[in-house]
N, C-alpha and C positions, 0 to 999 in steps of 0.2 A: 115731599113732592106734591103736598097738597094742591096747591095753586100756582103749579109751571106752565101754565097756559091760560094765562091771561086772555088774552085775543088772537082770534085768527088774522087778524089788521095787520099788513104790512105795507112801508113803502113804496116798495119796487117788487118787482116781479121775480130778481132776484133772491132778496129776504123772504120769500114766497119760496120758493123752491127750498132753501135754507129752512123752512120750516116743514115743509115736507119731509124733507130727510129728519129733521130730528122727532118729526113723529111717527116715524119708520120706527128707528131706533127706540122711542122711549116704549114704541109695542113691546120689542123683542127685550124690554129690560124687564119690563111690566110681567110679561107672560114666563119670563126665567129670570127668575131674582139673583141665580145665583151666578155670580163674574167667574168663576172658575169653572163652570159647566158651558158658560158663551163661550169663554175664548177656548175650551175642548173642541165645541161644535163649529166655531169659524174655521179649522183644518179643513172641517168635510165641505162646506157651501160655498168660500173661496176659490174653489178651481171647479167648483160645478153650474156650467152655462147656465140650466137648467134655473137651479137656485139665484142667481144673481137676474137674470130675467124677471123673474115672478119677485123682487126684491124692487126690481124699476117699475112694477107696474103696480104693486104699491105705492110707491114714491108717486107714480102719476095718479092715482087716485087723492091723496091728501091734497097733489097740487091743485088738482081741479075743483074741491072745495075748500081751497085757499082761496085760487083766484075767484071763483062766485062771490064767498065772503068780501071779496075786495072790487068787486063789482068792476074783476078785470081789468082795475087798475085806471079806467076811464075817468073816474072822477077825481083822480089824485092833482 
């Protein structure tokens, strides 16, 4: 996973969002390596508001420096 992230440059604003979430995701890979201790811990944060809230406001943080990176998509 040396170089899975090439550029923050996307298309559309969709592929944008698309990239947020999977750098949501490659955090919580990053920071627990281990696939059988995630999917233990997906039981608990799955049905907790709480958790999934602070999981979108994440997600909106990447997007907003997606979209800067992409100069909001204006110049495409």
């Amino acid at each position: 996973m040396d170089n899975w992230l090439p550029t923050l440059i996307t298309a559309t604003p969709s592929e944008g969002y698309d990239l947020a979430v999977k750098l949501a995701r490659i955090a919580v890979k990053k920071t627990q390596p281990d696939a059988a201790v995630r999917e233990r811990l997906r039981e608990v944060y799955e049905a907790d508001a709480n958790a999934l809230i602070a999981v979108s406001q994440v997600v909106a943080t990447h997007f907003a420096t997606i979209a800067h990176a992409n100069n909001h998509w204006r110049d495409a």
